[in-house]
N, C-alpha and C positions, 0 to 999 in steps of 0.2 A: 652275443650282441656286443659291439662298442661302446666304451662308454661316452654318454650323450658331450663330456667336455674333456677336453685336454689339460693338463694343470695350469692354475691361473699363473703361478708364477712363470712357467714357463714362456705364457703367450703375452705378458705383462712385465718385463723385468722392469726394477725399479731404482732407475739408476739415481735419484735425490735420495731415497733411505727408502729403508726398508716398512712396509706396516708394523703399526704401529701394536697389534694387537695377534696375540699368536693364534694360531690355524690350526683349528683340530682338524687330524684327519679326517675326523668321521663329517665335517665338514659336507654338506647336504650341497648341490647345484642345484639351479633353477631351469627345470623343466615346461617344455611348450614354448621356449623362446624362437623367434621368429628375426630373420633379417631385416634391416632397412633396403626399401627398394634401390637404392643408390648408396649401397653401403658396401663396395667392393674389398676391405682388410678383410682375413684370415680370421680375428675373431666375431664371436656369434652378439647383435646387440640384443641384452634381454629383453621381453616384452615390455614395448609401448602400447600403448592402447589410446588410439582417440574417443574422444564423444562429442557431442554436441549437448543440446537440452534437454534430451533423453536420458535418463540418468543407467549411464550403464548400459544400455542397450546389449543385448546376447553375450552378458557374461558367464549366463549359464552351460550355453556351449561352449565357453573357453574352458569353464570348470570339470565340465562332460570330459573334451579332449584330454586336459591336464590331468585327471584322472586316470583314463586310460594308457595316458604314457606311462603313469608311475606305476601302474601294473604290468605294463609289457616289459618294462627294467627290471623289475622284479623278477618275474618268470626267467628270463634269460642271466640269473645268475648273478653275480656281486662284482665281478671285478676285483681291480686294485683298492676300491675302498677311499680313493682319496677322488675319482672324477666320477664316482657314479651314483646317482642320486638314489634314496632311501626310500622307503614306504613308512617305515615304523615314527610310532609319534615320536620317539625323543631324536632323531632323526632329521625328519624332516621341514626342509628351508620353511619358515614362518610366511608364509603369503602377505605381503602390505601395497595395499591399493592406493596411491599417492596420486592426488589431483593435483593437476598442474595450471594456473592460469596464460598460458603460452606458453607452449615448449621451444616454439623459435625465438622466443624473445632473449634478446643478451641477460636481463636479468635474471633470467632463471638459469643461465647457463650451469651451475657447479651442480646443480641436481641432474643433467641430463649428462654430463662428463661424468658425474660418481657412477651413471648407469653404461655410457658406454667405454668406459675406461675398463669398469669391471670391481671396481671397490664393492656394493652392493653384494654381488654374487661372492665376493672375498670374506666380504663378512657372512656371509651363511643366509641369507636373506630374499626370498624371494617379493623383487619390486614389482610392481607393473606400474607403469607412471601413464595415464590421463590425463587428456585438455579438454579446457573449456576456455572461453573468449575472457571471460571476466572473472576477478577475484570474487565475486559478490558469489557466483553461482558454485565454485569450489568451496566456499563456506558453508555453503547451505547441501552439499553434498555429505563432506563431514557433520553436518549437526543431526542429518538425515539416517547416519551412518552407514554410508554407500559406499566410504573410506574411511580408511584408518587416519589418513593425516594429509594434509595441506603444505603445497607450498605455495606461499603467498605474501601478500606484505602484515609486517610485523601491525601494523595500527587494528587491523582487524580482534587480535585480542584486546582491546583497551575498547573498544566498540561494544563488544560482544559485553563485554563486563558491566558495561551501563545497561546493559540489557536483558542483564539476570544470566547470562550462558559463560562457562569459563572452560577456556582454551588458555593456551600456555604454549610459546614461540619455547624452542628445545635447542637451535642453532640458528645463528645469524649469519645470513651468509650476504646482502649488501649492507654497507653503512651509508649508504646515498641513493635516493630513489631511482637511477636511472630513466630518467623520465624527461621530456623536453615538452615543452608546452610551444606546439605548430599553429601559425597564423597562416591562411589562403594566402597568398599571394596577388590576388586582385583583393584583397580583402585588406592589404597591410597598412595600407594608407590610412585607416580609419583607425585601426587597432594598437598602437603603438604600446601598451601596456595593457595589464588586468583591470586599470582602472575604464578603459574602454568597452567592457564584457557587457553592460547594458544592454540591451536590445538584441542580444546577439545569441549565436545558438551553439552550445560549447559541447564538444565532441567528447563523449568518455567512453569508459570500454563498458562498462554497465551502470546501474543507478545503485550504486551504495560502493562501488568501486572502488580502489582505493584513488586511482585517477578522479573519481568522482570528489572524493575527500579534498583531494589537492587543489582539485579548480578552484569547488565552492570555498576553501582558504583562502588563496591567491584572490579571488570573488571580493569575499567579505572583508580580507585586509582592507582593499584598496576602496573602498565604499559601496563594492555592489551587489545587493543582498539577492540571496535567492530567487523573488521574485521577479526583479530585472532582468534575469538571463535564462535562459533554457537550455537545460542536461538535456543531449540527448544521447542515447546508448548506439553507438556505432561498431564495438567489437575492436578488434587491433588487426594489424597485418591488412590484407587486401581488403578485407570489408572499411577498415578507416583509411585508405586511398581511394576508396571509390566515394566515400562520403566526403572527403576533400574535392574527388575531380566534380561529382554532380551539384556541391554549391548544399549540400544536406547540412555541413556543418561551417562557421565560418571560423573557425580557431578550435582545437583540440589539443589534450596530450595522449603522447606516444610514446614509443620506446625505440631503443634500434631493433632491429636494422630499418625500421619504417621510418624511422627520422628520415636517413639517409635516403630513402628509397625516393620521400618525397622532395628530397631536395633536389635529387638527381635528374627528376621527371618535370621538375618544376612549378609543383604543384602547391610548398609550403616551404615556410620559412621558420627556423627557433624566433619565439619570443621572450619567454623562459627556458634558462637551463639550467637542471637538477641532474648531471650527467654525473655529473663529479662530486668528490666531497667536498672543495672548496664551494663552488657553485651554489650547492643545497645549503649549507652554513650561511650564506651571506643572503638567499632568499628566505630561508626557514627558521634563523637565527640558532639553529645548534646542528650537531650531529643528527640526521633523520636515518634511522636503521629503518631497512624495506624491506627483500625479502629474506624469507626466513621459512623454517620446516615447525610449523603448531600443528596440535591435536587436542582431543579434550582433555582435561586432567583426569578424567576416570581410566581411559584408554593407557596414558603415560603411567598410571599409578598401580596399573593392573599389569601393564608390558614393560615394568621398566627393562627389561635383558633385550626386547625388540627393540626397543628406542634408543637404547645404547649402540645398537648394532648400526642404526640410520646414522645416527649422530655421528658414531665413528668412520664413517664410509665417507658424508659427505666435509667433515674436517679436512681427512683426506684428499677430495676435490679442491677444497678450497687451497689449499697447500701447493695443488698441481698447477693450478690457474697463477697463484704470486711467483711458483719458479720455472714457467712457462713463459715464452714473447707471444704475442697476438696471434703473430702469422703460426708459430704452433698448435697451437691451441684452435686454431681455424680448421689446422691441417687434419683433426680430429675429427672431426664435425661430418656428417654427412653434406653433400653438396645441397640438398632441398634446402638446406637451412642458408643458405648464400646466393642461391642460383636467382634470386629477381636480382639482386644490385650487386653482382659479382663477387668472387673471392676475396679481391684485392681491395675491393669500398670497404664491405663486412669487417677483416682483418683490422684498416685503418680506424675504424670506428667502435672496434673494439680497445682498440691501443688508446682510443681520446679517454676513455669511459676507463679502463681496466682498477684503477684504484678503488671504485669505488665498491669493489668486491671483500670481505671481512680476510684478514690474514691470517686470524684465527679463530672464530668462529662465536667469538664472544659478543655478547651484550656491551653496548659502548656506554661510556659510565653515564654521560647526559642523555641516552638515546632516547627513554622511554619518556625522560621529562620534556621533552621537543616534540616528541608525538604527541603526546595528552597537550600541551598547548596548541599546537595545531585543529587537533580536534576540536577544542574548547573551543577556539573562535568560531566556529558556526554550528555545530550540531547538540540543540538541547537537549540530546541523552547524555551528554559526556558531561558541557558546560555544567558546572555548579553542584554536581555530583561528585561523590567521595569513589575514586579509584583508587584501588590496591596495586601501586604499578607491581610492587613485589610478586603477585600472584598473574601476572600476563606473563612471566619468563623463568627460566632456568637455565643457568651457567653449570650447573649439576653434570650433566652429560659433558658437554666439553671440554669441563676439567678431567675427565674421567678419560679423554680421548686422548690426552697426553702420555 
């Protein structure tokens, strides 16, 4: 039998430098991966897995197959040893089930390039990356432990901390939320700022969100407490443009490419933008770090050699994304992820946003004190409680990726 991969270096040359981390041969692949339907390049994209609210839904036939693969490689013999996947434990790639809160979204972009670039499978690591609409429900997937780790926005550990659960953000990969806060366009007349959100019914992707977080800040800054306004959970992508076109919500934030989507259609307008880091500093008053790859500290404390391997992979993304232009890094991309608002909108809208991606993966020195203020203005688990920001992160790994 063939072996199920081709050397990564081969199929990957790396013309910025070289990895940063050496490659044992014995270096395990990741078996059962599956193409994207619209993913015409030569290399194979590892397994993605969607869900919905179901948590997981037939992972057990994924498990069933992916067993039986590594059985039939077996049988038919070893190979070269350096492309053909292993049975035996010390062997074989670690499985880690990474919930995503939107895989199309621009902010999550450097977790779904570390997987289709091929970093992940370089470090020895089998991913499977997972969406859900909302950060709130990938939370609660990890704490359920349905996954191993999250990628999500950084505030969720500082949340969780008031509330007795500790997670720990491992790499930083925005230091700006990427986030725009969209007004209706019949609606704008009346809305002209947050301080207008009164009576009005504010779109978010879930209720504990981290969009959720932002409004009710943005809210309560400007005088308007929770019970003036109504969160309502709209989800992101198509489901938050059909709640803009049907009049469900009259102001929302979002993310790209759906900003743009709905600027395009004519459906919304920015009222707030957090796109950038200047942007987010001059509404948030510091550095806001958003997303970021956490898991629980028992998982980190028990895996640290897995979590070095994440960390390492996705350093590496973040590396490819600073000495990359837009239109490259587009050019990467499956087309489903461009194909509502074109190649050419998607690219330019990544070029407005692209700074606000981490250069190196670190913890920004004010980040966590900008977060815990944020929070403090409206949610009385946070306000007036003793948080250990020290214990929601770690620079550990990252220094270590150098």
């Amino acid at each position: 039998m063939k072996p199920v991969h081709t050397s990564f270096l081969a199929r990957h040359p790396m013309t910025a430098r070289t990895l940063r981390t050496p490659r044992s041969p014995e270096t395990a692949r990741t078996v059962g991966a599956f193409r994207s339907p619209n993913d015409s390049r030569n290399h194979r994209t590892v397994r993605i897995a969607r869900t919905d609210r179901t948590a997981w839904a037939g992972r057990t036939v994924v498990a069933a197959l992916t067993a039986f693969a590594l059985l039939a490689l077996a049988a038919c013999g070893g190979g070269s040893g350096t492309a053909t996947a292993r049975t035996t434990v010390s062997g074989a790639a670690p499985p880690v089930r990474i919930m995503v809160s939107g895989l199309d979204k621009q902010i999550y972009l450097p977790v779904l390039l570390a997987q289709e670039l091929g970093y992940f499978e370089a470090q020895g690591v089998a991913v499977t990356l997972a969406d859900v609409p909302a950060g709130v429900e990938a939370e609660t997937e990890l704490l359920s432990g349905q996954v191993e780790a999250v990628v999500g926005f950084y505030d969720h550990t500082i949340d969780l901390q008031s509330k007795g659960r500790s997670v720990q953000s491992v790499v930083q990969l925005l230091r700006a939320p990427g986030e725009a806060v969209m007004v209706r366009d019949d609606a704008a007349a009346g809305i002209r700022s947050p301080a207008d959100f009164a009576g009005r019914r504010l779109g978010v992707t879930g209720l504990g969100s981290s969009t959720n977080f932002l409004m009710r800040y943005l809210a309560a800054r400007n005088g308007v407490s929770a019970r003036q306004a109504t969160s309502v959970a709209v989800g992101a992508g198509a489901s938050f443009v059909a709640a803009m076109r049907s009049k469900r919500i009259d102001v929302g934030m979002t993310t790209e490419p759906t900003i743009s989507l709905l600027e395009q259609k004519g459906l919304g307008g920015v009222l707030v933008d957090l796109r950038t880091v200047a942007d987010a500093k001059a509404v948030l008053g510091g550095t806001y770090p958003a997303s970021c790859l956490y898991l629980t500290t028992a998982y980190i404390r028990e895996n640290a050699a897995t979590v070095q391997k994440l960390v390492n992979a996705l350093v590496e993304a973040l590396h490819w994304v600073g000495s990359h232009t837009a239109d490259e890094i587009t050019d990467r991309l499956p087309p489903r992820y461009y194909q509502d608002i074109g190649k050419e909108v998607y690219a330019r809208a990544l070029e407005h946003q692209k700074d606000m991606y981490s250069p190196t993966g670190f913890m920004p020195a004010d980040g966590p004190r900008t977060v815990l203020k944020v929070l403090s203005g409206f949610d009385p688990t946070v306000e007036g409680h003793s948080i250990d920001l020290s214990r929601t992160f770690t620079d550990d790994f990252v220094a270590r990726a150098f």
